[in-house]
C-alpha positions in Angstrom: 2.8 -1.0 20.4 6.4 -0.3 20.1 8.5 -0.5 16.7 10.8 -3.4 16.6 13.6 -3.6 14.2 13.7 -7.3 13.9 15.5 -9.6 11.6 12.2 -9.5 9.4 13.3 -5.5 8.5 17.0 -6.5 7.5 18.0 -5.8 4.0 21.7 -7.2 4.2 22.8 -4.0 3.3 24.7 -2.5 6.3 23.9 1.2 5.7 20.7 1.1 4.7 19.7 -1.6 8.0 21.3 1.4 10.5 19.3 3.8 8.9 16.5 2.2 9.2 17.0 1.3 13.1 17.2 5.3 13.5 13.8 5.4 11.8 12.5 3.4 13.9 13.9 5.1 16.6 12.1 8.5 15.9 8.9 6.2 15.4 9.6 4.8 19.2 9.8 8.9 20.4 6.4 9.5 18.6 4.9 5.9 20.6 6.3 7.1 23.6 4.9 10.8 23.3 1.3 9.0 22.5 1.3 6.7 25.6 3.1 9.3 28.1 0.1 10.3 30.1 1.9 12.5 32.9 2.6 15.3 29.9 -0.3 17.4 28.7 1.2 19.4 26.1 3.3 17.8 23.9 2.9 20.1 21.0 6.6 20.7 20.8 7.4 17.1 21.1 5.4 16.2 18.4 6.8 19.5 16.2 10.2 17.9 17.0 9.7 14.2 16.0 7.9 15.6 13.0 10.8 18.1 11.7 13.4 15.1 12.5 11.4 12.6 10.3 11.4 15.1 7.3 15.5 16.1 7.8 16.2 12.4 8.6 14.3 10.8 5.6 15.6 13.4 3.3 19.1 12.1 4.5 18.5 8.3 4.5 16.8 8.3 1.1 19.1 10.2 -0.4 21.4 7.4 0.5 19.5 4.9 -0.6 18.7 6.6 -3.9 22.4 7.0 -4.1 23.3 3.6 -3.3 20.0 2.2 -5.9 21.9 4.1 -8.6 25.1 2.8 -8.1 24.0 -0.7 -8.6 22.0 0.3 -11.8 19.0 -0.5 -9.9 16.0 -1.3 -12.2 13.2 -0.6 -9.5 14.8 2.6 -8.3 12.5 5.1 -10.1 9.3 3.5 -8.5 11.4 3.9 -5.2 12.0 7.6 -5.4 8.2 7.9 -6.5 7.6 6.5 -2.8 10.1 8.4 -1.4 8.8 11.5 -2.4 4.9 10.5 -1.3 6.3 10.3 2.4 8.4 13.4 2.2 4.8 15.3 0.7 3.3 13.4 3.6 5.4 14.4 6.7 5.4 18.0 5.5 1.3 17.6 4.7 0.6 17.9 8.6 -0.7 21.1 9.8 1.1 21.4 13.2 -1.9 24.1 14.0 -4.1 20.9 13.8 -2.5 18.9 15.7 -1.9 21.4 18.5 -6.1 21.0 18.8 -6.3 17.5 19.5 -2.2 16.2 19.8 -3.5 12.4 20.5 -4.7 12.5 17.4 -2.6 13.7 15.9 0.1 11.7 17.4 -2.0 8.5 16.6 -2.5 9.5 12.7 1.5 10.2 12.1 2.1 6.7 14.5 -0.7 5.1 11.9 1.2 6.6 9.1 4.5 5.4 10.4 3.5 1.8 11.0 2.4 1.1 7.3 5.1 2.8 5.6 7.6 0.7 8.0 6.3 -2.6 7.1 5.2 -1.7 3.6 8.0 -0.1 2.0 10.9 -2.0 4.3 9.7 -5.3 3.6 8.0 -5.1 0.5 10.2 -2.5 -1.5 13.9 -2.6 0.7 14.2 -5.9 1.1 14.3 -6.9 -2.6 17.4 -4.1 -3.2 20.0 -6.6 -4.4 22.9 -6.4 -1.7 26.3 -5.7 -3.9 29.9 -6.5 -2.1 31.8 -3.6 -1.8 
């Protein structure tokens, strides 16, 4: 099943909502690898979506953490924490592993992406208070 950004993923905070549309963007290329059944090897695919995750996480939490601190954020700390688990996770895959079997490898990281999408968006994002600039 495709990743929707609905209303349901909206923080109210500009930035942080278009980052998280790109997210699920990337989560959409790894979907679309899984369910492409014309292309056998998709190794470097999958070594793509992976290394754009990491760099783009990196980037988009760094933003967040940025933007958490600003605001004197009280829950930040407990943020980062998760932050880091997903960083340690993305770089956690052997890409030799997945080679062997890519569908499932494809389906773990899609697995992976699907909780941390509804989890951490709607139970951790979605209470960062939303300040006027």
């Amino acid at each position: 099943m495709k990743y929707e950004f609905t209303e349901e993923y909206h923080t109210g905070i500009p930035m942080i909502d278009e980052e998280h549309a790109k997210l699920f963007e990337i989560a959409n290329r790894a979907y679309e690898l899984l369910t492409n059944q014309f292309k056998m090897d998709k190794y470097d695919e999958i070594a793509d979506v992976l290394e754009e995750l990491k760099d783009y996480t990196k980037y988009h939490f760094g933003h967040e953490e940025e933007y958490m601190k600003s605001i004197n954020y009280g829950k930040r700390f407990s943020q980062m924490h998760q932050h880091t688990q997903f960083i340690e996770k993305l770089e956690s895959y052997d890409l030799k592993n997945i080679d062997e079997n890519q569908q499932a490898g494809l389906l773990e990281i899609i697995d992976f992406l699907a909780v941390w999408l509804q989890g951490h968006i709607k139970g951790m994002d979605k209470r960062i208070p939303k300040v006027e600039a």
